[in-house]
N, CA, C and O of each residue as an XYZ file, in Angstrom:
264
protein
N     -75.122     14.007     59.863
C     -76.309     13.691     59.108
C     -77.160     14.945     58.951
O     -77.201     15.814     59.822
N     -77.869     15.007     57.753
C     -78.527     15.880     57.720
C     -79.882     16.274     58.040
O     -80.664     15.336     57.882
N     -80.338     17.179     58.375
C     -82.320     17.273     59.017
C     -82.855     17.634     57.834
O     -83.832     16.887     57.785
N     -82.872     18.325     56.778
C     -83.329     18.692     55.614
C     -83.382     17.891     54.966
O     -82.423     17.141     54.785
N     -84.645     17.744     54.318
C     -84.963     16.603     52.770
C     -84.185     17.270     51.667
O     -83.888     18.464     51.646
N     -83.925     16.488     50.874
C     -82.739     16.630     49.835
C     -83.457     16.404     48.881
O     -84.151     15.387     48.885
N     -83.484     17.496     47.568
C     -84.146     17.209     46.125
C     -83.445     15.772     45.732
O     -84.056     14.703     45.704
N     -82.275     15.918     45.484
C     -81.656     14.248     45.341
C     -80.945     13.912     46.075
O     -80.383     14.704     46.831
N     -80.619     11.901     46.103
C     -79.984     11.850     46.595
C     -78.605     11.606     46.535
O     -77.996     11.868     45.498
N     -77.809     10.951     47.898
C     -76.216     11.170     47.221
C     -75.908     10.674     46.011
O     -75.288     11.384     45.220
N     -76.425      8.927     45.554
C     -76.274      8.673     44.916
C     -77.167      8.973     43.522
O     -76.757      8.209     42.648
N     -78.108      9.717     43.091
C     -78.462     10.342     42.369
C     -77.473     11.612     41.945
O     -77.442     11.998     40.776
N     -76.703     12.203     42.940
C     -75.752     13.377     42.579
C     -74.601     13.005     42.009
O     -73.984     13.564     41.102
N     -74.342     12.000     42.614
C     -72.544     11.209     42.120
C     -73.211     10.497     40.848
O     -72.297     10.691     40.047
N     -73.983      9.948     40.274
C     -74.727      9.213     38.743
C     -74.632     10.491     38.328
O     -73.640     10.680     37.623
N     -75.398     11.559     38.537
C     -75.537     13.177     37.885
C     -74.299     13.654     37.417
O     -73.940     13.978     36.285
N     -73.686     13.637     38.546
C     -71.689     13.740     37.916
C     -70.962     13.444     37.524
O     -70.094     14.216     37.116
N     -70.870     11.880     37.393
C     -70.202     11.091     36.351
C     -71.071     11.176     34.844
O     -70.498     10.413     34.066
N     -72.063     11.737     34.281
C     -72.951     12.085     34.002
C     -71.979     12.926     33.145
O     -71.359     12.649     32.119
N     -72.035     13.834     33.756
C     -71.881     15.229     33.109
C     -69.854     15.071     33.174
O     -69.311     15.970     32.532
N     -69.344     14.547     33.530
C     -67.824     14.490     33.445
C     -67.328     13.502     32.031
O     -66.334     13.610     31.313
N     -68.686     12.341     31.989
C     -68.856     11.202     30.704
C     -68.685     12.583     29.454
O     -67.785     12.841     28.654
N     -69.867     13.184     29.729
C     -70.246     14.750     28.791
C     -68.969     15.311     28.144
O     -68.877     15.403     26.919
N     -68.200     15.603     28.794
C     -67.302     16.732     28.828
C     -65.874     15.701     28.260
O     -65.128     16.206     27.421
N     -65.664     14.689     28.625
C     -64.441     13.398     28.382
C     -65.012     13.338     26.748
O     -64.334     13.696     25.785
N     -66.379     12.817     26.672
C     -66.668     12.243     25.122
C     -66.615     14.123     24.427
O     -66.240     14.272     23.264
N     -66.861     14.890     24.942
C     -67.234     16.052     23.954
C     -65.807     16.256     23.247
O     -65.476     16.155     22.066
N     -65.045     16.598     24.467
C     -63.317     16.731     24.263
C     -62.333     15.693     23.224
O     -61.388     16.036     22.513
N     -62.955     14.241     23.432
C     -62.320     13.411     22.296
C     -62.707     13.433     21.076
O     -61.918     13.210     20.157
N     -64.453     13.807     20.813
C     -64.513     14.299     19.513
C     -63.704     15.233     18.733
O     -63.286     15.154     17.578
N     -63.540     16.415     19.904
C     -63.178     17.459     19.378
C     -61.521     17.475     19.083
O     -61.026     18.308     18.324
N     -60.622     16.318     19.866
C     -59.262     16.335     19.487
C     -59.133     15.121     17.690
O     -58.435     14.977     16.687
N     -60.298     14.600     18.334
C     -60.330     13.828     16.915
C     -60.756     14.414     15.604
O     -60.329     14.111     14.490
N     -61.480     15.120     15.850
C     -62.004     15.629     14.493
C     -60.407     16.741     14.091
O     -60.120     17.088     12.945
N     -59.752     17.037     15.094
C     -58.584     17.736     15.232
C     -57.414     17.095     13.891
O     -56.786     17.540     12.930
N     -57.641     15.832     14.575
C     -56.265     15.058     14.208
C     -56.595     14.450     12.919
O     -55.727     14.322     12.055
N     -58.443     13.867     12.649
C     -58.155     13.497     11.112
C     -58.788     13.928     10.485
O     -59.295     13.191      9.639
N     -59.200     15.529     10.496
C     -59.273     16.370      9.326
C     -58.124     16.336      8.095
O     -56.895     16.407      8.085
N     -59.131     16.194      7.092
C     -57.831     16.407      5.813
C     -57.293     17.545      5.842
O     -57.955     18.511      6.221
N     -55.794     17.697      5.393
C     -54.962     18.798      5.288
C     -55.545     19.973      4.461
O     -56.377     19.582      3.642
N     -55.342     21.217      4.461
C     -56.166     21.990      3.826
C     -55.178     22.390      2.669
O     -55.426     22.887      1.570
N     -53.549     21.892      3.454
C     -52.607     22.361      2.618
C     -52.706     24.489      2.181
O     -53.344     25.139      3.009
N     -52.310     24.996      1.414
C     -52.093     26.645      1.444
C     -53.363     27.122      1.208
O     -53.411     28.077      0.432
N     -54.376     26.734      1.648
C     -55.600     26.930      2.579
C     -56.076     27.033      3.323
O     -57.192     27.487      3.575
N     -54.853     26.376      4.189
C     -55.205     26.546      5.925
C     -55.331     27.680      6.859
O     -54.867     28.739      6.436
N     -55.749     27.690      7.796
C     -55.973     28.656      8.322
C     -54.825     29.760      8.616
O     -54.875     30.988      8.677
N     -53.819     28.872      8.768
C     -52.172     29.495      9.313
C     -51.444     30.432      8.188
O     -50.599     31.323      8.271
N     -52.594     29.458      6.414
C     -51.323     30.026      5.436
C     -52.565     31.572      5.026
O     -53.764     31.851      5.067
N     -50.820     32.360      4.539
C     -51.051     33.864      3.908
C     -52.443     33.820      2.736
O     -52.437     32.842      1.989
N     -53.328     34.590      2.604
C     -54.081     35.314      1.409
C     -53.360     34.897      0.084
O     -52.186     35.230     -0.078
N     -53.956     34.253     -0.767
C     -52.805     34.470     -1.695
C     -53.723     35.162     -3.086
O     -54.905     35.013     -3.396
N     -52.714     35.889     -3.679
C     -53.566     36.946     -4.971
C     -53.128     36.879     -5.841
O     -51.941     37.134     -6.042
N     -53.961     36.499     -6.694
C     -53.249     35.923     -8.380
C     -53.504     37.822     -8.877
O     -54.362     38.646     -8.561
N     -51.960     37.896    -10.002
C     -52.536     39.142    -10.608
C     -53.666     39.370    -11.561
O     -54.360     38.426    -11.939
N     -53.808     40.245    -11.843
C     -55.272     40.853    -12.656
C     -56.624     39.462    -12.594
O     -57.017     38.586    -13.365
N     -56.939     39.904    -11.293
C     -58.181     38.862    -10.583
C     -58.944     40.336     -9.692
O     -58.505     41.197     -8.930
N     -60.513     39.963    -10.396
C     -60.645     40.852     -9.498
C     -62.248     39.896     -8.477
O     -62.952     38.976     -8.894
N     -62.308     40.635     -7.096
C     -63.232     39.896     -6.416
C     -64.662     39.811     -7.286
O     -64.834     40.611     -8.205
N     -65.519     38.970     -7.012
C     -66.273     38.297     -8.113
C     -67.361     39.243     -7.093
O     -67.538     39.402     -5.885
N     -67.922     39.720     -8.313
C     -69.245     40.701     -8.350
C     -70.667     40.397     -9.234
O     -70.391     39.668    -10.186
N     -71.748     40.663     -9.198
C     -73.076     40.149     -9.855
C     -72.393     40.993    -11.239
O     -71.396     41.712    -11.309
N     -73.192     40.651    -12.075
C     -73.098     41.123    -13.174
C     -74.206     43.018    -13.377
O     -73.986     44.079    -13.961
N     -75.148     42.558    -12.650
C     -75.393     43.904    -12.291
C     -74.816     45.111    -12.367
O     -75.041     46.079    -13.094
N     -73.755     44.844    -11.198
C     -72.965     46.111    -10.746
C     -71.401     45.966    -11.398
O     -70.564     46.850    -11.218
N     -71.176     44.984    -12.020
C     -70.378     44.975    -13.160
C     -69.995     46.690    -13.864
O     -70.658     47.725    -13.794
N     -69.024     46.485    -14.344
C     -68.203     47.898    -15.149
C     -68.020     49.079    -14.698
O     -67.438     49.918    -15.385
């Protein structure tokens, strides 16, 4: 047993921890879900190559045009 007063107690620490483990379980299933039903980006995705159409050039103000 302990002689020191305790900011909380046990069962305030174990509520605190299931708490924060609830946190981390729900954060993680969002994050596999938003995973799984994102729409396909298809040759947009992150995985696929740059792709470069010929005579395209990157889009500039008209300003600095010519």
């Amino acid at each position: 047993m302990r002689n020191r007063p305790s900011l909380f107690t046990a069962a305030e620490r174990r509520i605190g921890l299931l708490a924060l483990l609830a946190a981390i379980v729900l954060t993680l299933t969002i994050m596999v879900a938003e995973r799984a039903l994102a729409p396909s980006l298809g040759i947009y995705g992150t995985s696929a190559p740059t792709l470069t159409a010929p005579n395209v050039v990157d889009a500039r103000p008209l300003s600095r045009a010519a």
